[in-house]
N, C-alpha and C positions, 0 to 999 in steps of 0.2 A: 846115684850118679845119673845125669838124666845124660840121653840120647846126644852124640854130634850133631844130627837132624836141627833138635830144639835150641840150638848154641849158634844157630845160619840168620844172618841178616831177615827183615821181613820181607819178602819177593811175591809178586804176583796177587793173590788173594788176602795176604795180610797186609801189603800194602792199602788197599783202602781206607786203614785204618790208619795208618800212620808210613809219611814218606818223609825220611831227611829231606832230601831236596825243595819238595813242597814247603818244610820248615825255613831253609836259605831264601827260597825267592820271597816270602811273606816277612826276612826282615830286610831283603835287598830293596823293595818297593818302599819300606817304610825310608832309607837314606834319601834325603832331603837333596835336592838339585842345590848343585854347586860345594856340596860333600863328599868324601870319600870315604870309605871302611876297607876293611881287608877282610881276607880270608880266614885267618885267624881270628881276627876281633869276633868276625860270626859263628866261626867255630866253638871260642870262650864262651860266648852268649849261649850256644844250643845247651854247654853244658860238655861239647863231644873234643875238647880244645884240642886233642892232637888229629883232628880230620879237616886242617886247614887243607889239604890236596883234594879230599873231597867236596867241600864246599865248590873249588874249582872244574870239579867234572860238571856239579850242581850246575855252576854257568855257563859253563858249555853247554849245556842241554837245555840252555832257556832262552836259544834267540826265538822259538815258536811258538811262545808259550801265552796263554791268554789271561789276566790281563799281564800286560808286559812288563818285562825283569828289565832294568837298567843296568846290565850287568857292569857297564864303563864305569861306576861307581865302585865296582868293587877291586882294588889294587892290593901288592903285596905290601909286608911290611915294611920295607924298606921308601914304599912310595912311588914303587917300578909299573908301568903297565905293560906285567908282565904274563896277562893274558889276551892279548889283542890280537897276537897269531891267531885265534878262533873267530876275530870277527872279518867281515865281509871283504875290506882288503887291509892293508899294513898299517895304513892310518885312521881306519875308520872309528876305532875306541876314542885316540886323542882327539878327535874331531868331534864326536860327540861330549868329550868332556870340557871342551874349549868353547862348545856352542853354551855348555852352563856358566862361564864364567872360570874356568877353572885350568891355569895356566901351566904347559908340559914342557919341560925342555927334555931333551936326551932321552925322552920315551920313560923321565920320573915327574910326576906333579911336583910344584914348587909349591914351599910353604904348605908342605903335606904336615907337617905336626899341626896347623892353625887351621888345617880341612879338613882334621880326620873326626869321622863322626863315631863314638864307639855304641855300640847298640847296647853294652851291658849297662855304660851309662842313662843312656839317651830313650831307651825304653823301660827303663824301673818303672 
């Protein structure tokens, strides 16, 4: 039976080697302007499907990050942009997804089934 120790996420020095989140932003950058995914689609894709809440700490953590995460891109399932509380003010998500072409009403994108980009598809 091995250790509780060796059963802990990787943190700090094993991190170098491998970071979830590093894994989110590299396929948030691949979503094409004027698309959208979700957190779960990226979740499926890592392999990790039930850490679609994680994926979303992931964008939370990447307005600073270099080269830059387009986090507005990534919406819930439903097609809510339901993490915009985290960007700069109320509107500033839909406003960056409206400058790609890509139309919000009610704080959900319209014609989310015909923008959704799935990366398990779209990166085979």
């Amino acid at each position: 039976m091995k250790k509780s120790s060796e059963n802990k996420l990787p943190v700090a020095g094993a991190a170098k080697n491998y970071s979830f989140f590093n894994d989110v932003w590299d396929v948030v950058r691949q979503v094409p302007k004027g698309r959208v995914t979700t957190y779960g689609a990226i979740a499926n894709y890592l392999g990790t499907t039930s850490s679609a809440r994680m994926v979303g700490w992931a964008m939370n953590a990447s307005f600073t990050m270099k080269p830059k995460v387009p986090a507005q891109r990534v919406i819930n399932r439903n097609g809510m942009l339901s993490g915009k509380i985290h960007f700069g003010t109320p509107t500033l998500m839909q406003e960056l997804l409206e400058k790609e072409g890509i139309k919000v009403e009610n704080d959900t994108v319209v014609d989310f089934k015909n923008l959704f980009w799935d990366p398990a598809i779209e990166l085979q």
